[in-house]
Backbone as CSV, one residue per row, in Angstrom:
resi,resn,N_x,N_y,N_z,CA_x,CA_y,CA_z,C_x,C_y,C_z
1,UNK,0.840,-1.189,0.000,0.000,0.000,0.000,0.875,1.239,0.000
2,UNK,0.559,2.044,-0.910,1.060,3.518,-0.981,0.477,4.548,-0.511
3,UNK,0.741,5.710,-0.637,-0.427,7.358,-0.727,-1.204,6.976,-1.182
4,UNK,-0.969,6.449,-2.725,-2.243,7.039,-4.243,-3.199,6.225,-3.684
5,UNK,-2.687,5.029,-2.830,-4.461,4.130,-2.443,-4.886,5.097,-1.319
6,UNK,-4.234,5.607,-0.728,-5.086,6.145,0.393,-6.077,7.520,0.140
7,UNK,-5.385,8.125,-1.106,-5.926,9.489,-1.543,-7.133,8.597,-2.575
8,UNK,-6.802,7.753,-3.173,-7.857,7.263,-3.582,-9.190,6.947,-3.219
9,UNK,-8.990,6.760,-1.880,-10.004,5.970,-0.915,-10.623,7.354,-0.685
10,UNK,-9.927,8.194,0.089,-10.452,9.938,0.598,-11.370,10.254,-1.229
11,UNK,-10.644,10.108,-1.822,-11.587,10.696,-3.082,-13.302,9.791,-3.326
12,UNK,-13.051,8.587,-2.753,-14.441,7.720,-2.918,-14.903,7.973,-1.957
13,UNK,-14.625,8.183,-0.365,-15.054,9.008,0.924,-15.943,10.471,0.331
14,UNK,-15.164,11.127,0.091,-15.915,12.263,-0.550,-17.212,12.555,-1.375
15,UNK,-16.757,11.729,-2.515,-18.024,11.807,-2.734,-19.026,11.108,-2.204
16,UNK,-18.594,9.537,-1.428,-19.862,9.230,-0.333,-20.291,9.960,-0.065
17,UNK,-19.781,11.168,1.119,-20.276,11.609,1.775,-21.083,12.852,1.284
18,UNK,-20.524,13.617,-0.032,-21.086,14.321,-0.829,-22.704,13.883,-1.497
19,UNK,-22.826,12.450,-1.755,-23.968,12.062,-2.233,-25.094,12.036,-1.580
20,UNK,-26.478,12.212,-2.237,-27.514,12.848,-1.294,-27.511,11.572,-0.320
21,UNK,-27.954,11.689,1.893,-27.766,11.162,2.424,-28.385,11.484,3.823
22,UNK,-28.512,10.875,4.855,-29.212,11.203,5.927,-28.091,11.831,6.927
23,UNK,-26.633,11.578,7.000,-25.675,12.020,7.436,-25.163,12.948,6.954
24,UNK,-25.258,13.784,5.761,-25.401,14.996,5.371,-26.075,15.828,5.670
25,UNK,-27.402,15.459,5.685,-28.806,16.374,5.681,-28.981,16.644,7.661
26,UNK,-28.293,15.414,8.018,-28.581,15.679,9.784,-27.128,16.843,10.139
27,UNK,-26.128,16.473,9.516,-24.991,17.271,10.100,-25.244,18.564,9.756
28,UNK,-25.658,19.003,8.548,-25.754,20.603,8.306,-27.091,21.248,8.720
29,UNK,-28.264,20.515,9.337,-29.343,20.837,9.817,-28.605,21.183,11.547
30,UNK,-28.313,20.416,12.105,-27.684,20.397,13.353,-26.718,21.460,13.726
31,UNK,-25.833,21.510,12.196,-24.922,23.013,12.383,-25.699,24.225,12.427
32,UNK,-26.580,24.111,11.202,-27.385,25.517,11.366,-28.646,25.601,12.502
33,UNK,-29.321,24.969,12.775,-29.626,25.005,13.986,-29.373,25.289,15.352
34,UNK,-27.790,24.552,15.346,-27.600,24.398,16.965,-26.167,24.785,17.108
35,UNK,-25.394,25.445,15.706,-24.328,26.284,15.888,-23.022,25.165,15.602
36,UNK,-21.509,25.165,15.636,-20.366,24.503,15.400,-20.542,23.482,16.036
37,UNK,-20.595,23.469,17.475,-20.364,22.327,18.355,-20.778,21.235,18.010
38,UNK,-22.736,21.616,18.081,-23.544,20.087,17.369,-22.725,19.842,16.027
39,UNK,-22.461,20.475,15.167,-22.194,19.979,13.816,-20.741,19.316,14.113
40,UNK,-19.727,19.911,14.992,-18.498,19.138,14.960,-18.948,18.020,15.661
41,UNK,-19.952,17.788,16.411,-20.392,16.147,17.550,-20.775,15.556,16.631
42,UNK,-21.723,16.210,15.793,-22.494,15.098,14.865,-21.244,14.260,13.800
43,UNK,-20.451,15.378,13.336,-19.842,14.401,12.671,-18.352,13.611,13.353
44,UNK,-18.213,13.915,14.478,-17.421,12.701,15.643,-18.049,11.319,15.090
45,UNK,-19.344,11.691,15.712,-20.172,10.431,15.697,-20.082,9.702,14.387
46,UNK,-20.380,10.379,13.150,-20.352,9.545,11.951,-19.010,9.009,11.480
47,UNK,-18.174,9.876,11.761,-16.668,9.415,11.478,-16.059,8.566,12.471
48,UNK,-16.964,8.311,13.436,-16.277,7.419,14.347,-16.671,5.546,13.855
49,UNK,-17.998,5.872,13.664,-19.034,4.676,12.769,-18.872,4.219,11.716
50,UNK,-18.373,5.539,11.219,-17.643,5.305,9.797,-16.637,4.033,10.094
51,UNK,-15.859,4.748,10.587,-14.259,3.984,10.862,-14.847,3.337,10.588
52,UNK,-15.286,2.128,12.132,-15.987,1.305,12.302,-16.308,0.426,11.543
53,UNK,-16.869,0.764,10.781,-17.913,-0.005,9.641,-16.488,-0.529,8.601
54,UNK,-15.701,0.772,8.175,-14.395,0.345,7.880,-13.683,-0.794,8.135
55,UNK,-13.767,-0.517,9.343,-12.794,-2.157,10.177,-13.509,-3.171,10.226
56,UNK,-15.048,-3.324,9.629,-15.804,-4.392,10.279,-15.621,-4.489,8.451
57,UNK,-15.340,-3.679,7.436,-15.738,-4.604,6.006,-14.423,-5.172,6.177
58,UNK,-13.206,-4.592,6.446,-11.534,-5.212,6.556,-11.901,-6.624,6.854
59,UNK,-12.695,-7.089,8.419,-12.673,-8.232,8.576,-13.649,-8.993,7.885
60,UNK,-14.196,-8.677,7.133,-15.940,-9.290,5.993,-17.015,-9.474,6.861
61,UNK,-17.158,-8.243,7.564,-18.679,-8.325,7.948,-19.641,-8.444,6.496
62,UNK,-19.147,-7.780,5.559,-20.402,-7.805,4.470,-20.584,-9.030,4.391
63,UNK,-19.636,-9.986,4.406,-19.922,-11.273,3.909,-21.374,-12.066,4.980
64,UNK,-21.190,-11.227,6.233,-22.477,-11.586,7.648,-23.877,-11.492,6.715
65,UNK,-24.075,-10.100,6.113,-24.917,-9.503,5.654,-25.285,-10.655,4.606
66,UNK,-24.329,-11.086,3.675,-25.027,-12.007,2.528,-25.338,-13.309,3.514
67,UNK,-24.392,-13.848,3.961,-24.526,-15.523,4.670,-26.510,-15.351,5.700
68,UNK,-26.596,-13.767,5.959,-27.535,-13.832,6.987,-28.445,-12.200,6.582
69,UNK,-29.276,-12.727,5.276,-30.126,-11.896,4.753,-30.941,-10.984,5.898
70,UNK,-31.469,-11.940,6.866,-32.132,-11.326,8.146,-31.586,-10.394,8.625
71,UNK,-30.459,-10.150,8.977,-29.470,-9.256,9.597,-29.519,-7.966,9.260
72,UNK,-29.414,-8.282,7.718,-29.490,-6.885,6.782,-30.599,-6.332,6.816
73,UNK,-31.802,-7.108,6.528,-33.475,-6.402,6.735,-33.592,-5.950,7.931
74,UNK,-32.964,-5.923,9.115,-33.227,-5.887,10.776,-32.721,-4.658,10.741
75,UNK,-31.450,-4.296,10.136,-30.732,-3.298,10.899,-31.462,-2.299,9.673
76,UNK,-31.563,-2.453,8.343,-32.338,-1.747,7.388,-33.370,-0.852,8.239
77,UNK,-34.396,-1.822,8.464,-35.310,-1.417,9.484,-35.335,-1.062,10.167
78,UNK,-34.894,-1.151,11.217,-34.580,-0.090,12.159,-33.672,1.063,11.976
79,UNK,-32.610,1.169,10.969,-32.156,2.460,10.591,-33.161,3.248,9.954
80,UNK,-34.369,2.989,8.999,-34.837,3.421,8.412,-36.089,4.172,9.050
81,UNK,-36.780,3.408,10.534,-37.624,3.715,11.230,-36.771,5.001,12.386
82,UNK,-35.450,4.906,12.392,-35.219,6.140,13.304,-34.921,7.296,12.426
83,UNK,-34.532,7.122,11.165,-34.049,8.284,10.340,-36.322,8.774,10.254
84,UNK,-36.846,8.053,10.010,-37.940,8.627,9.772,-38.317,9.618,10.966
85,UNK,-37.977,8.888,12.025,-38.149,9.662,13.514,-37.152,11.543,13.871
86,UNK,-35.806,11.396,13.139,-35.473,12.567,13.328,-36.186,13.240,12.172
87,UNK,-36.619,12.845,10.935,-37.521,13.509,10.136,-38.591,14.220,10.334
88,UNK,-39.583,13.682,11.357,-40.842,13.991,12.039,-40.499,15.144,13.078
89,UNK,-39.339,14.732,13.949,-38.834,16.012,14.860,-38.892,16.905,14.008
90,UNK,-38.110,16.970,13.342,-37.172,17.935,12.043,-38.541,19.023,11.080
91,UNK,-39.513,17.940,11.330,-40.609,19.093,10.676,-41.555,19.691,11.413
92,UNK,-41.821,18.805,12.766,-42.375,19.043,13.849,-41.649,20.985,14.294
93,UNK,-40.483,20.979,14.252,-39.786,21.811,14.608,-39.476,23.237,13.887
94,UNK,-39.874,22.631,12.715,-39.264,24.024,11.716,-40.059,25.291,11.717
95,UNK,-41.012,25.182,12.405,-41.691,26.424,13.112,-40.968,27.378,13.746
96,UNK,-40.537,26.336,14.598,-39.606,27.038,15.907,-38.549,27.762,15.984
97,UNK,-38.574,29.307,16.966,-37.643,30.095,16.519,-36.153,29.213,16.589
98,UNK,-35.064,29.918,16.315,-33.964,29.158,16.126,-33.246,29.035,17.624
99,UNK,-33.542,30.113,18.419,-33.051,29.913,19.960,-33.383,28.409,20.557
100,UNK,-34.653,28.175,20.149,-35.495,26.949,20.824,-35.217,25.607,20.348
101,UNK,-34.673,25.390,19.001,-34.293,24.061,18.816,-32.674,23.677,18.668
102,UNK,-31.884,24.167,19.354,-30.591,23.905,19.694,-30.669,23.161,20.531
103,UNK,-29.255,21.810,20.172,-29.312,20.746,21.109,-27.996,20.627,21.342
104,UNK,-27.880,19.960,22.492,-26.842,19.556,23.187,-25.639,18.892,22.400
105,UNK,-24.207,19.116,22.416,-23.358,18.011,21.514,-23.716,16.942,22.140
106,UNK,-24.038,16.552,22.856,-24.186,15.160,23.076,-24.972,14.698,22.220
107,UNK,-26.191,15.219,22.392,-27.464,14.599,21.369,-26.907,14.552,20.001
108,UNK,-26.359,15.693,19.591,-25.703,15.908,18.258,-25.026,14.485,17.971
109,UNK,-24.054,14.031,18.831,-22.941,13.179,18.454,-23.578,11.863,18.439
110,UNK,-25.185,11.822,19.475,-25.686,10.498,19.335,-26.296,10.167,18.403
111,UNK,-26.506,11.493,17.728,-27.335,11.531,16.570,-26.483,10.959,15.233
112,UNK,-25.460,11.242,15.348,-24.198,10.670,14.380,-23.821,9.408,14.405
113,UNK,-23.782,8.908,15.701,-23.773,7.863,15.711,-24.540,6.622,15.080
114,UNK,-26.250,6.903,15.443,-27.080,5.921,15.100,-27.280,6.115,13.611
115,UNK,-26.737,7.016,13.105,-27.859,7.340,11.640,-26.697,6.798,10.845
116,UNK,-25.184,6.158,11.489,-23.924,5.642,10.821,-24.136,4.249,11.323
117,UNK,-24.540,4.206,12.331,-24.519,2.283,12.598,-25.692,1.783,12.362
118,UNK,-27.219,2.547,11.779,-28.408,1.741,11.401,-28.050,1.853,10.129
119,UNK,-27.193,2.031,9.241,-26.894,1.697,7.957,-25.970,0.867,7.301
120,UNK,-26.628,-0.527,6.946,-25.801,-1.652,6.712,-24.878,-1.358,4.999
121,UNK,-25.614,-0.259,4.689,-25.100,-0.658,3.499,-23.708,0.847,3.067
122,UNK,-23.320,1.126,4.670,-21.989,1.697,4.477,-20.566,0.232,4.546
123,UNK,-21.456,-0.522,5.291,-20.538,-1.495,4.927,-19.805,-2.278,3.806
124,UNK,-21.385,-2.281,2.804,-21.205,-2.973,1.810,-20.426,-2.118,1.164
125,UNK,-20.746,-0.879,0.922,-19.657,0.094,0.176,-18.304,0.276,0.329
126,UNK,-17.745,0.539,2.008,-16.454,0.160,2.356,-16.119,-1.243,1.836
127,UNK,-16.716,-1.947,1.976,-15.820,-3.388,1.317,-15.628,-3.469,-0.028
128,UNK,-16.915,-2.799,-0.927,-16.674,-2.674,-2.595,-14.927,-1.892,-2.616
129,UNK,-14.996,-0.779,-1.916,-14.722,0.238,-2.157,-13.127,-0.204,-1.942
130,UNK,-12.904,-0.781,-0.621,-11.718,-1.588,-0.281,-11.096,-2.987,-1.066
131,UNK,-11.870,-3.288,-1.622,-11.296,-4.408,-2.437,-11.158,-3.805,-3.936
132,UNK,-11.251,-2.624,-4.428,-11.351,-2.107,-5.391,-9.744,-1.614,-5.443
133,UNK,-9.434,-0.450,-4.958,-8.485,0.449,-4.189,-7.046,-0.450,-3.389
134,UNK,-7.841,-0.967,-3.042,-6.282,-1.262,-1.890,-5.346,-2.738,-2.110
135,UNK,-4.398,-3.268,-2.230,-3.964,-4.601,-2.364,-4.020,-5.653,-1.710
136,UNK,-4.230,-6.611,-1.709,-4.622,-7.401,-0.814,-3.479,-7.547,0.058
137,UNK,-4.164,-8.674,1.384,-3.376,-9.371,2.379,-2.410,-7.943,3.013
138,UNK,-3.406,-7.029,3.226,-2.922,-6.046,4.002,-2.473,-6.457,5.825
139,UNK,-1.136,-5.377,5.685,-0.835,-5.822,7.411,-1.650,-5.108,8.121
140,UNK,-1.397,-5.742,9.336,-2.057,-4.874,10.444,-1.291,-3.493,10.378
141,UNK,-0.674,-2.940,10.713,-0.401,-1.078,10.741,-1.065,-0.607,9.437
142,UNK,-1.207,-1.355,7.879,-1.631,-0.687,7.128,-3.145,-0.895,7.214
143,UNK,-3.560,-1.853,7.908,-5.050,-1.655,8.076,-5.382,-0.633,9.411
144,UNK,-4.770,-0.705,10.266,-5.101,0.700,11.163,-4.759,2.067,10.498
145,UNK,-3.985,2.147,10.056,-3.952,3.535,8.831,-4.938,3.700,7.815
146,UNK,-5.720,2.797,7.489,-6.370,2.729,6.722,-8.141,3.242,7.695
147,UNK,-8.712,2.664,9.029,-9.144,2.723,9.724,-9.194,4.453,10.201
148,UNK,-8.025,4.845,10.984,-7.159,5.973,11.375,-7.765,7.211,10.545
149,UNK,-7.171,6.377,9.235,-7.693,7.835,7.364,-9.417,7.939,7.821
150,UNK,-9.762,7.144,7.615,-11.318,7.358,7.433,-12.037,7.945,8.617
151,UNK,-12.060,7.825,9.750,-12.055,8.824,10.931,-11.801,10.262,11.019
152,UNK,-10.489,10.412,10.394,-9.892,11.737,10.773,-10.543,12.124,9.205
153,UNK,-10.763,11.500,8.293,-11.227,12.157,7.019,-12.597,12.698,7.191
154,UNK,-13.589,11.726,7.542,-14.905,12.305,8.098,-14.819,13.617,8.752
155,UNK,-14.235,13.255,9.878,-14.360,14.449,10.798,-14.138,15.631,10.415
156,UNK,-13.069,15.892,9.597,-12.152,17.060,9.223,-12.840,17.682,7.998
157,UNK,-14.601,16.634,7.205,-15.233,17.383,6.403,-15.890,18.102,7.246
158,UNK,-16.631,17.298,7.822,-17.754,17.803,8.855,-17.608,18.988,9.931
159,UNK,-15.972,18.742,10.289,-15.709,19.986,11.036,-15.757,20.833,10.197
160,UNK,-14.945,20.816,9.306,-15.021,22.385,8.339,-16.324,22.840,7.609
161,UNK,-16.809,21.874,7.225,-18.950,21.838,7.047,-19.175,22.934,8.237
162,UNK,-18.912,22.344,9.548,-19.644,23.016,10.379,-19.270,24.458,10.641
163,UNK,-17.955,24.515,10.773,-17.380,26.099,10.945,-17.516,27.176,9.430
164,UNK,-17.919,26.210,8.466,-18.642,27.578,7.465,-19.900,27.686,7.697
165,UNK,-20.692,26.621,8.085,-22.211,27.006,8.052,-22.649,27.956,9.385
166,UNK,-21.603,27.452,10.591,-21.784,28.242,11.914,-21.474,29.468,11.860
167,UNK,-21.213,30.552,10.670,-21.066,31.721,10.762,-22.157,32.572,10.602
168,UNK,-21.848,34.004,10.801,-23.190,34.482,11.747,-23.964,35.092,10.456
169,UNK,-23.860,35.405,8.928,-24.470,35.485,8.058,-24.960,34.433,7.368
170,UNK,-24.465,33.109,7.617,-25.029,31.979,6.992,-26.559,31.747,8.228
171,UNK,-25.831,31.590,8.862,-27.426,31.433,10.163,-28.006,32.259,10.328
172,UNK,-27.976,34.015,9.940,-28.741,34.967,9.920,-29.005,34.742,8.476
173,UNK,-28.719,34.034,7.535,-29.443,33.657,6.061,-30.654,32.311,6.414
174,UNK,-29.624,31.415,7.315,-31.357,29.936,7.672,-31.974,30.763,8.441
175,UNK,-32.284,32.164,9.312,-33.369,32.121,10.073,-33.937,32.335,9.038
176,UNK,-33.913,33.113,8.130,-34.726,33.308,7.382,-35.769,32.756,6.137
177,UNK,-34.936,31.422,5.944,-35.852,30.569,5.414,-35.657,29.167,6.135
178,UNK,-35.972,29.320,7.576,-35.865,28.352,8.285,-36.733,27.165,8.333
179,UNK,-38.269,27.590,7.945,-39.154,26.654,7.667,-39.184,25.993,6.724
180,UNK,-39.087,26.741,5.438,-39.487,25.347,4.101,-37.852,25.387,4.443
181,UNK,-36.617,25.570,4.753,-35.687,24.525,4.399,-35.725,23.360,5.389
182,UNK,-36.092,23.796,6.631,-36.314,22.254,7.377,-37.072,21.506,6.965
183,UNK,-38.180,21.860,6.391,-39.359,20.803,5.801,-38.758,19.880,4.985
184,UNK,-38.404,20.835,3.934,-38.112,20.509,2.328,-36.550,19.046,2.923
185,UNK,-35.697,19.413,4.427,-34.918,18.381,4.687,-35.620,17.303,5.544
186,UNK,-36.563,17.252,5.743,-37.365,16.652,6.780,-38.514,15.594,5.854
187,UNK,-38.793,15.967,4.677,-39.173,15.459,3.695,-38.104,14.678,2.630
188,UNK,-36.652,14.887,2.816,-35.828,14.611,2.266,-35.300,13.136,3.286
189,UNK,-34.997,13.481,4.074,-34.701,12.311,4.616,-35.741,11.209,5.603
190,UNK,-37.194,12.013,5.276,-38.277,10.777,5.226,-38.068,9.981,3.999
191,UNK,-37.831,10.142,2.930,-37.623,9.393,1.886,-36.261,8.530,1.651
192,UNK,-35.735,8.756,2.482,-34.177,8.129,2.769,-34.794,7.250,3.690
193,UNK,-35.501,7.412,4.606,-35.860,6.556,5.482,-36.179,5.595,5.135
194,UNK,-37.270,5.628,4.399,-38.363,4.680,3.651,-37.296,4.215,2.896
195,UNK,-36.627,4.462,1.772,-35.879,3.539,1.012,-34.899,3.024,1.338
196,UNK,-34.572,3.077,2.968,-33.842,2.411,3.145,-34.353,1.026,3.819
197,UNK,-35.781,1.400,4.354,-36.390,0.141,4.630,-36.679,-0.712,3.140
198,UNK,-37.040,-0.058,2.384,-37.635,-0.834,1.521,-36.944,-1.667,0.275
199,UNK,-35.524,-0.587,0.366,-34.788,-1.539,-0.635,-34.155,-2.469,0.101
200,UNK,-33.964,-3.716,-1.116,-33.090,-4.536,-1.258,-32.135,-5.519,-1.835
């Protein structure tokens, strides 16, 4: 293993994370809402899951997912029934002045968390994505570097996501169309929800 696989990998990271998604739509709702902090927790949380999911395709969890179809519909489902749930908050809320729906980093970061580990099919992608990119019969230090990248890569979008959106003309721009853009994301990732229950 060299750089070019690792910049390679950050370039397929990217646009993951660039592609429309429920970990997008929660981290920059959370920034503009609830200011840097939530948005740097929220994406702790996803880049931590991320990893995660990373180290679990290294060892072939995907392969769990095919050997044990059930597994995959379970966690589908239930990722798909809580993303619907911050959806319902999310529109429930978009009324509300912007003082009133700021949340705690904690919540933020738990929020990162679940909406990265009820989704089975970051796994399947890290493993496409890793057997594509990288050479086989990797050592251990190059699989913790590999682990290590994807952590600090998440984070370091999401932080910088958050410290442009947390400035005081971008959030004096969402109060102002604070309602239909929460809707219009609240309607966005009800439909993420649902298709994530429903495909398969």
């Amino acid at each position: 293993m060299d750089l070019s696989h690792l910049l390679l990998f950050n370039a397929a990271l990217l646009a993951a994370i660039l592609s429309p998604g429920p970990a997008f739509v929660v981290a920059m709702q959370n920034t503009l809402s609830s200011g840097i902090r939530a948005g740097i927790a929220t994406g702790l949380g996803l880049g931590l899951v991320g990893a995660l999911w990373t180290a679990a395709a290294l060892l072939g969890l995907d392969l769990v997912f095919n050997w044990m179809p059930w597994a995959d519909t379970a966690v589908r489902a239930c990722g798909g029934l809580y993303i619907l749930y911050i959806a319902y908050h999310m529109w429930r809320g978009a009324g509300a002045p912007l003082a009133t729906v700021a949340k705690p980093a904690s919540q933020a970061f738990g929020q990162g968390v679940m909406i990265n580990a009820l989704n089975p099919k970051t796994v399947v992608f890290a493993a496409a994505i890793l057997a594509t990119i990288f050479p086989p019969a990797l050592s251990r230090s190059e699989t913790a570097l590999i682990i290590a990248n994807h952590f600090l890569f998440e984070l370091s979008f999401y932080a910088a996501m958050a410290f442009g959106l947390s400035r005081q003309k971008v959030r004096d721009g969402y109060r102002t169309i604070k309602r239909p853009l929460d809707r219009l994301s609240a309607v966005a990732l009800g439909a993420l929800g649902a298709g994530l229950m429903l495909n398969r």
